[in-house]
DSSP file (Angstrom, degrees, kcal/mol; ACC not computed):
  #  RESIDUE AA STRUCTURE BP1 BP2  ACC     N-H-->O    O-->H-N    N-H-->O    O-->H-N    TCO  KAPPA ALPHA  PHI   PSI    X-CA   Y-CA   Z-CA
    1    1 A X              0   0    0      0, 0.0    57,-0.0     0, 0.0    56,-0.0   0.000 360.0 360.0 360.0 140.8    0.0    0.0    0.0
    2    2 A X     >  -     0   0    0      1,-0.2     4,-1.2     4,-0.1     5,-0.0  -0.313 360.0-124.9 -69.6 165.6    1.4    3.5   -1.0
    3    3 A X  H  > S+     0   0    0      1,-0.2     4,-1.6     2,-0.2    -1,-0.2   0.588 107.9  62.4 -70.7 -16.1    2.7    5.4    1.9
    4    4 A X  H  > S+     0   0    0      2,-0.2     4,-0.9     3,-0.1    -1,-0.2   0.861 100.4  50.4 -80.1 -40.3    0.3    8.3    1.0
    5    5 A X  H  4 S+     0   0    0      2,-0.2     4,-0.3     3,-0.1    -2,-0.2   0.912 106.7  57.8 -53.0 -46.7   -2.8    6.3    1.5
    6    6 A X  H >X S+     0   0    0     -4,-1.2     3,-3.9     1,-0.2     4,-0.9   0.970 110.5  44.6 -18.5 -91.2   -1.3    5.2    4.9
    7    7 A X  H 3X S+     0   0    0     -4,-1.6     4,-1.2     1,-0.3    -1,-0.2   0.576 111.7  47.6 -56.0 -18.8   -1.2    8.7    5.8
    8    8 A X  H 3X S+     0   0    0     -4,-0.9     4,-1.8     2,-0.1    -1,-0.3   0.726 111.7  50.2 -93.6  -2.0   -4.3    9.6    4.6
    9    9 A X  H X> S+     0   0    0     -3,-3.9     4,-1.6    -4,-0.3     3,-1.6   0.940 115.3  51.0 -99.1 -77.5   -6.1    6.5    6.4
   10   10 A X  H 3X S+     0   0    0     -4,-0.9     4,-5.7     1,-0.3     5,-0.3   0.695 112.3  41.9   4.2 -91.6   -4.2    7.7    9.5
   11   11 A X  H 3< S+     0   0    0     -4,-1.2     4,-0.3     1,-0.2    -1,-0.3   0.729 109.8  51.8 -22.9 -58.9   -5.1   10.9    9.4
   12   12 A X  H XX S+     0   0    0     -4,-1.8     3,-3.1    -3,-1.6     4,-0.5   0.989 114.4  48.5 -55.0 -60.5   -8.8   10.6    8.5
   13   13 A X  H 3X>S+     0   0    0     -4,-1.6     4,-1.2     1,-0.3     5,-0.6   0.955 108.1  59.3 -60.0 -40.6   -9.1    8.0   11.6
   14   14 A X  H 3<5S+     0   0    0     -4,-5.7    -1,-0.3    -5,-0.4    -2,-0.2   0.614  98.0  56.0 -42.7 -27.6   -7.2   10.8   13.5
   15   15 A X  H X>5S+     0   0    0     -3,-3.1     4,-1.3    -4,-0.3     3,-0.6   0.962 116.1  36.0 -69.9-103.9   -9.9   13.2   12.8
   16   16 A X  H 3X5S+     0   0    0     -4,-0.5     4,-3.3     1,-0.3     5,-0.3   0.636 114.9  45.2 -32.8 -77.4  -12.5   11.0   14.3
   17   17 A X  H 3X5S+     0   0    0     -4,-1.2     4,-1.6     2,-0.2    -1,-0.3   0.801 115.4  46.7  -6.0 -68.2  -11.3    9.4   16.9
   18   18 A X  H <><S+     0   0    0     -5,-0.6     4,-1.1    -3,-0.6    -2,-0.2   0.981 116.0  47.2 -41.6 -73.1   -9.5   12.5   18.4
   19   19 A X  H  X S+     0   0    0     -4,-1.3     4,-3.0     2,-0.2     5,-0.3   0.882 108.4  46.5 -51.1 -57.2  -12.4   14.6   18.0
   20   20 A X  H  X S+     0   0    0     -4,-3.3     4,-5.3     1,-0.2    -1,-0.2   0.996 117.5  52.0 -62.8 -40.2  -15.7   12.2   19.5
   21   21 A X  H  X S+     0   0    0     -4,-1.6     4,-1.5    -5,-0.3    -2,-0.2   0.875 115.2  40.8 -49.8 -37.2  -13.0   11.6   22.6
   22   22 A X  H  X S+     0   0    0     -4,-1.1     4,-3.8     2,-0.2     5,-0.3   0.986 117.3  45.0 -65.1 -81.6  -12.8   15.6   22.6
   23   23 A X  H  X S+     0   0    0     -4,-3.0     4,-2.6     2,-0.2     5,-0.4   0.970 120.0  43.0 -38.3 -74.4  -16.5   15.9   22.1
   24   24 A X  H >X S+     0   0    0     -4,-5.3     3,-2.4    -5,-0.3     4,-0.9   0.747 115.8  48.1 -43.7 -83.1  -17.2   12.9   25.1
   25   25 A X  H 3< S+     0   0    0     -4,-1.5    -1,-0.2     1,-0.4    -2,-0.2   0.490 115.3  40.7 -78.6 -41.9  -14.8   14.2   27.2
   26   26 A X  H 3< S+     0   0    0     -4,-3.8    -1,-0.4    -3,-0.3    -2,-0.2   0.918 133.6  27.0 -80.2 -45.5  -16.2   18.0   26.9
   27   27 A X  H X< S+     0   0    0     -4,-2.6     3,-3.5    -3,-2.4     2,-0.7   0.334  75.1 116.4-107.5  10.0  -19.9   16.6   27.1
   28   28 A X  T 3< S+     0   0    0     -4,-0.9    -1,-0.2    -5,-0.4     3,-0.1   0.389  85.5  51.5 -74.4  25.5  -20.3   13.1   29.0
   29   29 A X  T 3  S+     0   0    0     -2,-0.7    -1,-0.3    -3,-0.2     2,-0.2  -0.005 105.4  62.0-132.2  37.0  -22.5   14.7   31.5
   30   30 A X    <>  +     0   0    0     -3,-3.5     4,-1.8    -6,-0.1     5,-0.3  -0.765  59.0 177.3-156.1  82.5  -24.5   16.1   29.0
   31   31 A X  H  > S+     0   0    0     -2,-0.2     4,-1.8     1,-0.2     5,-0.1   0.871  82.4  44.0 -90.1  -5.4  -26.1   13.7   27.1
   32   32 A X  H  > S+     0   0    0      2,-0.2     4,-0.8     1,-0.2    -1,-0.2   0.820 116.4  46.4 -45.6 -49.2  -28.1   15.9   24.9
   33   33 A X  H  > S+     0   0    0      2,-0.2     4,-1.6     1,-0.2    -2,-0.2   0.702 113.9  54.7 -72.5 -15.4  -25.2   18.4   24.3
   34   34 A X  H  X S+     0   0    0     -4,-1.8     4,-1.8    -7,-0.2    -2,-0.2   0.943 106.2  47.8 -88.5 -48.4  -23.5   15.4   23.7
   35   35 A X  H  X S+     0   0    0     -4,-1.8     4,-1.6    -5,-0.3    -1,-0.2   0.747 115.4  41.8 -46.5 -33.4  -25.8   14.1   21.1
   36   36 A X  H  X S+     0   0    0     -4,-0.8     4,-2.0     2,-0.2    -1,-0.2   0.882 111.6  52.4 -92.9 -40.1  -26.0   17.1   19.1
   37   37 A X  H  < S+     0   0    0     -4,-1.6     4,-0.4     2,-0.2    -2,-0.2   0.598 110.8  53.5 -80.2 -15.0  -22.2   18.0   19.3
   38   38 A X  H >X S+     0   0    0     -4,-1.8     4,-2.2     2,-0.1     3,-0.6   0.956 112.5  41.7 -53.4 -69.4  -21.6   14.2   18.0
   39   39 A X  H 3X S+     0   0    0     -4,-1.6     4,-3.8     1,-0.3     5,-0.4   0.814 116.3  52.5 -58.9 -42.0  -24.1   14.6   14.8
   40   40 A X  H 3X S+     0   0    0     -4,-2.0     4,-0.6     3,-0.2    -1,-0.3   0.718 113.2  37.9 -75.2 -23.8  -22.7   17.9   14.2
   41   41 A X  H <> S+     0   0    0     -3,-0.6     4,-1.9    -4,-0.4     5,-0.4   0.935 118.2  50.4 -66.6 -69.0  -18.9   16.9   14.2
   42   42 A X  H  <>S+     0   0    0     -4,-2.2     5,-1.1     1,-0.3     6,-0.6   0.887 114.6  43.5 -47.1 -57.3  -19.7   13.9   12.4
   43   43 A X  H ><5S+     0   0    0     -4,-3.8     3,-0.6     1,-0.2    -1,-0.3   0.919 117.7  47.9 -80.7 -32.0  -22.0   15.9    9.6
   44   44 A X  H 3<5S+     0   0    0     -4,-0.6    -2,-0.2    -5,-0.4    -1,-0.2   0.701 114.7  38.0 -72.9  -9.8  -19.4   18.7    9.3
   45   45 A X  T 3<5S-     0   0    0     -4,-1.9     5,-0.3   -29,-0.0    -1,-0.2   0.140 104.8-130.8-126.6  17.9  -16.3   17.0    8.9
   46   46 A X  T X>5 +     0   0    0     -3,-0.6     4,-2.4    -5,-0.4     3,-0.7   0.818  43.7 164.6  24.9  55.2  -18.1   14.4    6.8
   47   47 A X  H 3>< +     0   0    0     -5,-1.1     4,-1.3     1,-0.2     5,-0.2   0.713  64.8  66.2 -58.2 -25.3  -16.7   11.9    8.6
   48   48 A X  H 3> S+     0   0    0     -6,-0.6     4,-1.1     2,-0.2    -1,-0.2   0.896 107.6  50.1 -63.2 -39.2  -19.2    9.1    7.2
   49   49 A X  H <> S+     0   0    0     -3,-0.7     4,-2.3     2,-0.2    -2,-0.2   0.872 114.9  39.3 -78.7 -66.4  -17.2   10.0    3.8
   50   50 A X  H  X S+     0   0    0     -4,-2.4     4,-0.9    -5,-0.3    -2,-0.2   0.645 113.4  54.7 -83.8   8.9  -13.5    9.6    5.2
   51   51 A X  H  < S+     0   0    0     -4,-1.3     4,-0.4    -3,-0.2    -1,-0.3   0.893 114.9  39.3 -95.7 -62.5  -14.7    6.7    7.3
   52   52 A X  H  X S+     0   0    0     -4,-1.1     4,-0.9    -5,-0.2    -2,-0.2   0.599 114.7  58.6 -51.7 -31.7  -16.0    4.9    3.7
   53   53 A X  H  X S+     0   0    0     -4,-2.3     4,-2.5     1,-0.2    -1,-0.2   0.995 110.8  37.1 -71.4 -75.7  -12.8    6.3    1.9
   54   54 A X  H  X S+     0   0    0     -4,-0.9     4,-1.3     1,-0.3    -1,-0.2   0.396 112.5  58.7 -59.1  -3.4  -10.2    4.6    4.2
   55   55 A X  H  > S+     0   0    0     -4,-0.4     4,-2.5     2,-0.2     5,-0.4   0.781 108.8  43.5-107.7 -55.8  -12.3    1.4    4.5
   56   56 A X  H  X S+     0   0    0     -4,-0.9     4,-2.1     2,-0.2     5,-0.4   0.912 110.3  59.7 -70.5 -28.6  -12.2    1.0    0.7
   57   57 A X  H  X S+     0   0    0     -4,-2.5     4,-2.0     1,-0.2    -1,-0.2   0.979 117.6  33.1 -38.3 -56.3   -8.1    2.0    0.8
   58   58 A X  H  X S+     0   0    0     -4,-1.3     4,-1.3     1,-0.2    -2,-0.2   0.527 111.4  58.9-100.6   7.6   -7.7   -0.9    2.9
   59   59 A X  H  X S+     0   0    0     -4,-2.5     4,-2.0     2,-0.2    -1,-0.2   0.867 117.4  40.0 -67.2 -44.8  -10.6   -3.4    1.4
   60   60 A X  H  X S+     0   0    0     -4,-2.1     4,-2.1    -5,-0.4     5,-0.3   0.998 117.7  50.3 -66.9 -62.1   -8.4   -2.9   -2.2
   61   61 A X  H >X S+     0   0    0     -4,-2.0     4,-1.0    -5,-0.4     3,-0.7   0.865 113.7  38.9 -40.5 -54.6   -5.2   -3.2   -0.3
   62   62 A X  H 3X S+     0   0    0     -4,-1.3     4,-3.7     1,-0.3    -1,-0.2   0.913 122.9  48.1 -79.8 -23.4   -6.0   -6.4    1.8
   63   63 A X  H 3< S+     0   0    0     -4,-2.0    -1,-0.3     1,-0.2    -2,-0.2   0.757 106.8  54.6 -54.5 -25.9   -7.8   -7.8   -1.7
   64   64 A X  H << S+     0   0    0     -4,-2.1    -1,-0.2    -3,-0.7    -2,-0.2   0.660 123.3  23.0-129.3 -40.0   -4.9   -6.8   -3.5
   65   65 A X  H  < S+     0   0    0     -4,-1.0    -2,-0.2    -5,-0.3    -3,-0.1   0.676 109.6  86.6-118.2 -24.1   -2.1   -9.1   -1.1
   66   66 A X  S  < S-     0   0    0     -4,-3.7     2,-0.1    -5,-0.2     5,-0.0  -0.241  77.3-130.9 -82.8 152.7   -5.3  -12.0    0.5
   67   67 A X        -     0   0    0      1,-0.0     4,-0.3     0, 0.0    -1,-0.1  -0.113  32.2 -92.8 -84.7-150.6   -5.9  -15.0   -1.7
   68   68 A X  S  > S+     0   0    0      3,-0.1     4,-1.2     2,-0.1    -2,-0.1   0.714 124.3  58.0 -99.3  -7.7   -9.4  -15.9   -2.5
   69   69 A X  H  > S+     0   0    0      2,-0.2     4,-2.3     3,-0.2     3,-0.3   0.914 112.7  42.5 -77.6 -60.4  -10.0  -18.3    0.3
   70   70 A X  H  > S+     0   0    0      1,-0.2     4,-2.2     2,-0.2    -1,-0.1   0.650 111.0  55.2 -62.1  -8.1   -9.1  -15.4    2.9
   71   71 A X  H  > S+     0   0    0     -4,-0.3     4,-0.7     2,-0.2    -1,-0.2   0.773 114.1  41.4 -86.9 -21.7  -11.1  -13.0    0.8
   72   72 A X  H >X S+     0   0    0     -4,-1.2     3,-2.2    -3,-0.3     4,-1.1   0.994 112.6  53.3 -54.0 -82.6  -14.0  -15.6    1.3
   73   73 A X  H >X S+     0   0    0     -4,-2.3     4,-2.9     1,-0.3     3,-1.1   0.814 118.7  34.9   8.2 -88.0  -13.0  -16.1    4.9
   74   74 A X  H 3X S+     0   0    0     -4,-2.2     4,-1.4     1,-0.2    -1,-0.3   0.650 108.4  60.2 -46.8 -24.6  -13.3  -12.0    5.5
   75   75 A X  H <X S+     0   0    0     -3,-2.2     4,-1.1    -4,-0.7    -1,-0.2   0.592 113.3  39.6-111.6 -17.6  -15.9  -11.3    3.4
   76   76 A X  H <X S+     0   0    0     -4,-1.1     4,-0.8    -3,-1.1     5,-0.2   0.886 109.5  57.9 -80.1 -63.6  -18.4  -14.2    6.0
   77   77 A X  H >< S+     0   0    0     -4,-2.9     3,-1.6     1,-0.2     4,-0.3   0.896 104.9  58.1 -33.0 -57.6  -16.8  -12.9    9.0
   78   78 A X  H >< S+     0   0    0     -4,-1.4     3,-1.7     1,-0.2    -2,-0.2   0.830 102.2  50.3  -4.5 -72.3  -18.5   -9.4    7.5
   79   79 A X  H 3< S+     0   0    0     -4,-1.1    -1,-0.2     1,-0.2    -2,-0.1   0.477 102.9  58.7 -90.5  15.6  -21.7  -10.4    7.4
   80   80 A X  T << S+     0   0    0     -3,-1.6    -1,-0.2    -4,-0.8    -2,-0.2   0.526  80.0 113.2 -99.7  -8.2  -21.8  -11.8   11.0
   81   81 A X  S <  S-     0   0    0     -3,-1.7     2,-2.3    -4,-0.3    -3,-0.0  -0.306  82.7-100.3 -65.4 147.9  -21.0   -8.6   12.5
   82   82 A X        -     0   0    0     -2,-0.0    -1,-0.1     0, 0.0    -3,-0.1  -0.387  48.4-177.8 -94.0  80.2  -23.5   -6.5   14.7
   83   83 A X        -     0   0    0     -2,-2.3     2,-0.2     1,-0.1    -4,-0.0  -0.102  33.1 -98.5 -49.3 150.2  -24.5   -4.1   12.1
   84   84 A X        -     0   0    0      2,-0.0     2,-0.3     0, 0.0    -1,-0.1  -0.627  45.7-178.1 -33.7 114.8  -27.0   -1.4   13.4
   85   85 A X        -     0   0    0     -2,-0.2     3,-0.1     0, 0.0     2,-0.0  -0.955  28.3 -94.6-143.1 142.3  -30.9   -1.8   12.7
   86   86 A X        -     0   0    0     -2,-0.3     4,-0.2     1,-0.2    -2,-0.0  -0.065  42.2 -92.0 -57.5 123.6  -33.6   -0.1   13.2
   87   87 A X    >   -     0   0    0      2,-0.1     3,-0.9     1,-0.1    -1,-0.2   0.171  34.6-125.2 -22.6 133.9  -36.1   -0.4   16.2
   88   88 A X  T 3  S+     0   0    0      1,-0.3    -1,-0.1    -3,-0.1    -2,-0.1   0.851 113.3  56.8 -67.5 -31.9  -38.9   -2.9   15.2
   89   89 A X  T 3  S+     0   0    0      1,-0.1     2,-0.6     2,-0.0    -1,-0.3   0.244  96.1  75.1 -90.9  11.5  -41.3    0.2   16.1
   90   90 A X    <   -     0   0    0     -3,-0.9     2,-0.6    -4,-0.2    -1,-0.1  -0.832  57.2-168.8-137.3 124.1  -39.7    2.8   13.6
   91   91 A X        -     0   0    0     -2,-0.6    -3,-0.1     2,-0.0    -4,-0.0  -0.889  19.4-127.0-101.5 114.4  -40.3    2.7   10.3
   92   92 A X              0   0    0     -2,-0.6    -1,-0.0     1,-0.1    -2,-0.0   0.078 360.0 360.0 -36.5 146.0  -38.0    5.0    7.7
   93   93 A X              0   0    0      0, 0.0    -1,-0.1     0, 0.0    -2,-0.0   0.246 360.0 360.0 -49.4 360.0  -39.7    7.0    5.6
């Protein structure tokens, strides 16, 4: 993997990470302020974006060096993980 991708995957995580610890730390007895100053970090620094970025750096990257057995392997583990879903009483629009 180039050494500029590194650094940018770094970085990005560096962003995030630093910041919601910043954001808890300033708000964790405030879980409203907490909430809001979370969403608001998160949607301004379009973290959702550099989160997606670096994830696909290092998806190509371990694709790139894994055979196909380990890409099989990873790609199962994946879809056992405890993804996020919505409350059985709210339905999206």
């Amino acid at each position: 993997m180039p050494a500029r991708d590194v650094e940018k995957i770094i970085n990005d995580l560096s962003l995030v990470v630093v910041s919601m610890d910043r954001i808890g730390t300033t708000y964790h007895d405030k879980p409203r302020l907490l909430a809001s100053e979370m969403e608001k970090f998160m949607c301004d620094a379009k973290a959702f974006k550099l989160l997606a970025q670096a994830r696909g750096i290092l998806t190509e990257a371990y694709n790139n060096q894994s055979s196909e057995e380990d890409i099989t392997r990873s790609e199962q583990k994946g879809e056992t993980l405890p993804y996020w879903e919505p409350k059985k009483s709210i339905r999206p629009n």
